[in-house]
C-alpha positions in Angstrom: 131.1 61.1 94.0 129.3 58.8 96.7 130.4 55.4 98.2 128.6 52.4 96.4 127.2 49.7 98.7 127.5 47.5 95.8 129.3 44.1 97.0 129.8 42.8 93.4 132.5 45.7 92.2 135.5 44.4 91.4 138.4 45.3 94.1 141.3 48.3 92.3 143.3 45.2 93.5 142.1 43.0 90.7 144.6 41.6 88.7 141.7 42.8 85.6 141.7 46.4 86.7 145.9 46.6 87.7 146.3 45.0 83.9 143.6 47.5 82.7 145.1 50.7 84.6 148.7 50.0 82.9 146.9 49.8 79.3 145.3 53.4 79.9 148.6 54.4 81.5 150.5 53.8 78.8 148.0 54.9 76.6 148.1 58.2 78.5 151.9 58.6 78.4 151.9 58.1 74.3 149.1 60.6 74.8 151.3 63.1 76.5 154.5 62.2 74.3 152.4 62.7 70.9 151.2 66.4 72.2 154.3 67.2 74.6 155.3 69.5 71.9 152.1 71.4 70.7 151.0 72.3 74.1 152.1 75.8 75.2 152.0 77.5 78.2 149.0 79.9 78.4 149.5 83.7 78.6 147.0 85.0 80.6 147.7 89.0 80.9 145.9 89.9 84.0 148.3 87.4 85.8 151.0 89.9 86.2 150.7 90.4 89.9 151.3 86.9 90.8 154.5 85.5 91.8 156.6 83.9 89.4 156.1 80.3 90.7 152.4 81.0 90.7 152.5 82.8 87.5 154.2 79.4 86.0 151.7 76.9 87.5 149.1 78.9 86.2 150.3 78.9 82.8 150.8 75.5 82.7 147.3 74.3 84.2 145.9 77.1 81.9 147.4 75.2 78.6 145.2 72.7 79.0 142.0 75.7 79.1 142.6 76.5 75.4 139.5 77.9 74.0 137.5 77.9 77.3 138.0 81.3 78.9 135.4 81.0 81.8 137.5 78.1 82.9 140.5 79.7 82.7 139.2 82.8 84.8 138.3 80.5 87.6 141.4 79.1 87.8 143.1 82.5 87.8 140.8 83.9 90.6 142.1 80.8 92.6 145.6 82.0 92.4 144.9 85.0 92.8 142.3 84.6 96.0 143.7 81.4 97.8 146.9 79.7 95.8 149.4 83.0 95.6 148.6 84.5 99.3 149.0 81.8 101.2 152.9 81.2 99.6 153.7 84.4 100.7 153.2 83.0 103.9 156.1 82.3 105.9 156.0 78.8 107.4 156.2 78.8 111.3 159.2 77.7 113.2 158.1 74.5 113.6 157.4 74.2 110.0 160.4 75.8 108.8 162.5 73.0 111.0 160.9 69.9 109.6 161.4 71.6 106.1 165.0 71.9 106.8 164.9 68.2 108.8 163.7 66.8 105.8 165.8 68.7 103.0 169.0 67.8 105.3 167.8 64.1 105.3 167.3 64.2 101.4 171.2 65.1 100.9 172.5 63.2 103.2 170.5 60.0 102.1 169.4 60.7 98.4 168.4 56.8 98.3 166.5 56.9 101.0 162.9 55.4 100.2 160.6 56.7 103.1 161.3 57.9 107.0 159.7 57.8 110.3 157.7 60.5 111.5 157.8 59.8 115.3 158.6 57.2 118.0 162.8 56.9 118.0 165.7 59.0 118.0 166.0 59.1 114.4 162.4 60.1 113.7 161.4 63.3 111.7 160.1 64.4 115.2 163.1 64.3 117.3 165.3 65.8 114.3 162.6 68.9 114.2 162.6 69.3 117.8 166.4 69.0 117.8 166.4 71.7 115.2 163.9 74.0 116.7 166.4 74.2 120.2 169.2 74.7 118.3 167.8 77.7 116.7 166.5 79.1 120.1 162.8 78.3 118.9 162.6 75.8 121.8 160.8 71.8 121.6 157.4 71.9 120.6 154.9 69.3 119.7 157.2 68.5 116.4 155.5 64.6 116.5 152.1 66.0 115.9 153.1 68.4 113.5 155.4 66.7 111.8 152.5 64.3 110.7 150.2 66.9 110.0 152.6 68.7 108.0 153.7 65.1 105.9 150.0 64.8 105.5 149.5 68.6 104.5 152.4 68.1 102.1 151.3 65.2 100.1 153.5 62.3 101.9 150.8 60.2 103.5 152.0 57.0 103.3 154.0 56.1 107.0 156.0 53.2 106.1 159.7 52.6 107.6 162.5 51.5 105.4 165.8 50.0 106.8 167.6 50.0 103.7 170.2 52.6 104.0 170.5 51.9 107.9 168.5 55.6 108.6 165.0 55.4 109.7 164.4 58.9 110.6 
């Protein structure tokens, strides 16, 4: 892909292209409803000596491979070169704490919408370095990499919610 210097495309924000998106969208879901039964997981044999979680996401991405084998090898070398070693990785300390930061903020406030990653006492920061000198690991930088690791992890957007009184 490369950025278009076009200055007549239409914004994603269009009302056109929103009402356009949720007609392909739901299109998509009956899609996925009309097939949800016929697709199987793949069995790819020389998977064996992946972990079972890997094993399992491979077997699922690889049901949608059917019929194209060079495909499907590529996406078993990745697990097997880059996806499965790297999860037998344990996290570091720091990470381990915002894990458990964020898994005890989960419980305690299943309604909870977003939280803040640094700045006030009830940021995701101050609970990881909270955690990390409890368990002897000492403070670290847990602002920094508390937003690296949301960002690593998929949660990019940073917005605070007040809703259940919590903003950590």
């Amino acid at each position: 892909m490369a950025e278009a210097n076009n200055g007549e495309l239409v914004k994603t924000t269009d009302p056109r292209i929103i009402a356009r998106a949720s007609e392909i969208r739901q299109q998509l879901l009956q899609f996925r409803f009309d097939c949800f039964r016929s697709v199987r997981p793949a069995i790819i044999p020389t998977a064996e000596g992946l972990r079972p979680r890997s094993r399992d996401l491979l077997a699922s991405l690889g049901a949608s491979l059917e019929g194209a084998p060079e495909e499907r090898g590529s996406l078993l070398t990745f697990f097997k070169s880059c996806h499965d070693p790297r999860t037998r990785e344990p996290l570091d300390s720091p990470q381990d704490a915002l894990v458990a930061v964020i898994l005890e903020i989960c419980h305690a406030y299943p309604d909870l919408f977003s939280v803040r990653v640094g700045g006030d006492q009830d940021s995701l920061a101050k609970n990881t370095n909270n955690s990390c000198a409890i368990t002897g690991n000492g403070p670290s930088s847990a602002t920094k990499q508390s937003a690296a690791c949301s960002t690593l992890w998929g949660f990019t957007a940073r917005t605070e919610l007040e809703k259940t009184g919590f903003s950590g």
